[in-house]
C-alpha positions as CSV (number, residue, x, y, z in Angstrom):
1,X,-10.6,-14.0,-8.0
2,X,-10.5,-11.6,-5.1
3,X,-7.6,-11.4,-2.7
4,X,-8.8,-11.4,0.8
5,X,-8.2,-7.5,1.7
6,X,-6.2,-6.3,4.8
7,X,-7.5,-3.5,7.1
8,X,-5.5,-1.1,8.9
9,X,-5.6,2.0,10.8
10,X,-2.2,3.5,11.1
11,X,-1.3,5.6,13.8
12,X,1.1,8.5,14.8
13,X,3.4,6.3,16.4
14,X,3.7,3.7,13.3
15,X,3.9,6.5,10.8
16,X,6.7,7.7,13.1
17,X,8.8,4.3,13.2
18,X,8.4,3.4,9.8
19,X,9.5,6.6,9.1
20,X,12.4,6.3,11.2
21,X,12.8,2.8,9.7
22,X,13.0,4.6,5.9
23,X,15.4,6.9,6.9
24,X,12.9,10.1,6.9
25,X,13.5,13.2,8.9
26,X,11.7,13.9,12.1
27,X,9.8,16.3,11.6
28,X,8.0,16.6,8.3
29,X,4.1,16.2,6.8
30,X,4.0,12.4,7.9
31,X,5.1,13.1,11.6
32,X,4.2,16.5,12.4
33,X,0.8,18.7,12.2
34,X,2.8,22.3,11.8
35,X,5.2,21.0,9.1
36,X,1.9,19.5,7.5
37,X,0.2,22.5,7.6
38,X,2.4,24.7,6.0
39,X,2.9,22.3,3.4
40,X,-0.7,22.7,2.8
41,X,-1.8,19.2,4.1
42,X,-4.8,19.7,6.9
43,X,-3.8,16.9,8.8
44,X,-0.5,14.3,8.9
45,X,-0.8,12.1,6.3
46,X,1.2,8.7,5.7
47,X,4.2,8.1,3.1
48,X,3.2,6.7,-0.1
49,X,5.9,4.4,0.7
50,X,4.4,3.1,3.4
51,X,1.0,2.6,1.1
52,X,2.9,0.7,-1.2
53,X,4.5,-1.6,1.5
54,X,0.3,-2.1,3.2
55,X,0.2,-3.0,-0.7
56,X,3.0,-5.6,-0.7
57,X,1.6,-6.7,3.0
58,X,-1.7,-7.7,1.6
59,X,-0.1,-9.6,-1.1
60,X,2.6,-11.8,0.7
61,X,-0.1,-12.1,3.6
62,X,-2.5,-13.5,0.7
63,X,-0.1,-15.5,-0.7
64,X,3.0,-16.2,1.3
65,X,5.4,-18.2,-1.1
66,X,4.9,-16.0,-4.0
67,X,7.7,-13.4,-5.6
68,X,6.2,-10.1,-5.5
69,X,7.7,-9.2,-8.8
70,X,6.3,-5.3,-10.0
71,X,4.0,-2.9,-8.0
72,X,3.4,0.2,-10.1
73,X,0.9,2.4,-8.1
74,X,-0.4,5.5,-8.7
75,X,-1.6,7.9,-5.8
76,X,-5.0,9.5,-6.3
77,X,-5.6,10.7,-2.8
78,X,-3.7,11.2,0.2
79,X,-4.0,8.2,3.3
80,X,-4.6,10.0,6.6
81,X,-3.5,9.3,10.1
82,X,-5.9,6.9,12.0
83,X,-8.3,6.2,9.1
84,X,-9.6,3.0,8.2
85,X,-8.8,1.4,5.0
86,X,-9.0,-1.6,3.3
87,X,-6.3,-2.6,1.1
88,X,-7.8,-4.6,-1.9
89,X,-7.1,-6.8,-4.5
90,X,-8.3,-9.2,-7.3
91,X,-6.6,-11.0,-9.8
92,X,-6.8,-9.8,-13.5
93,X,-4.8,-12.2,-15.4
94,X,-3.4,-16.0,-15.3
95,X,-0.5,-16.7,-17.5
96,X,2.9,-18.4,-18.2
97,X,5.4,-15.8,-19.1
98,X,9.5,-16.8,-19.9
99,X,8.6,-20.1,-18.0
100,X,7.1,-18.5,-14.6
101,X,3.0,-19.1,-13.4
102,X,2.2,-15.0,-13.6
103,X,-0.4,-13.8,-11.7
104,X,-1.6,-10.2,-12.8
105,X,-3.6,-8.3,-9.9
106,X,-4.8,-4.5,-9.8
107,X,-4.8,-3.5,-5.9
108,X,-5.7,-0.4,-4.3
109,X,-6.4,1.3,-0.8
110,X,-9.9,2.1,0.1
111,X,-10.5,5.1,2.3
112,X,-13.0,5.5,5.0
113,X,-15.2,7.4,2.6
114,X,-15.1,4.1,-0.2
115,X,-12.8,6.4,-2.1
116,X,-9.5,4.8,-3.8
117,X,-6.4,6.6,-2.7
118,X,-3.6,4.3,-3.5
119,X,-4.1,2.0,-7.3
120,X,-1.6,0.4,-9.3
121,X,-0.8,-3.0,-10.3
122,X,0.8,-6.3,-9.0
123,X,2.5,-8.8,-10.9
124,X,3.2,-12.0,-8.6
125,X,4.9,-14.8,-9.5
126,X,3.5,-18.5,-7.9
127,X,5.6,-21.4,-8.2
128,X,5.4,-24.5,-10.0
129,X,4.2,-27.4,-7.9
């Protein structure tokens, strides 16, 4: 079963507040082009925090009254300023574990270029009816 994905687009000034949000300095390869730069980085790119909360967005959007349990993701490429991607998921596994309805998922981020930046895994717990 696929997860419906979520698209976004983040900006300068929501890389900024989240930043500010996370407790991050000012001015550093998420917020600034010349701190980027000399870091190596050709343009700002966003925290990998902030991937893995677009990551925990897509789930709890999917699925509101879940328990996000585990995310373990893995960062392949960076996510760029004003890019589109598609945060993705699909659901790997069914299962009853220690008395809980486990759902197993492997999510990732989709660049603009069909590339996966961001993988990992989910486990998210549904419950009982």
């Amino acid at each position: 079963d696929e997860i419906e994905p979520l698209t976004k687009k983040p900006t300068l000034k929501q890389v900024k507040s989240f930043c500010r949000a996370y407790g991050l300095e000012e001015k550093t390869r998420f917020t600034d082009m010349e701190t980027a730069r000399k870091e190596g980085v050709d343009q700002m790119i966003i925290p990998g925090i902030m991937s893995m909360a677009y990551l925990s967005q897509l789930i709890t959007d999917w699925a509101p009254n879940i328990t996000l349990k585990k995310l373990d993701i893995i960062f392949r490429a960076p996510v760029k300023h004003e890019e589109t991607i598609n945060c993705m998921g699909v659901i790997t596994d069914k299962e009853v574990r220690d008395g809980e309805n486990c759902l197993d998922c492997d999510v990732y981020i989709e660049n603009s270029e069909g590339r996966r930046a961001v993988t990992g895994q989910a486990l998210v717990v549904v419950p009982s009816r």
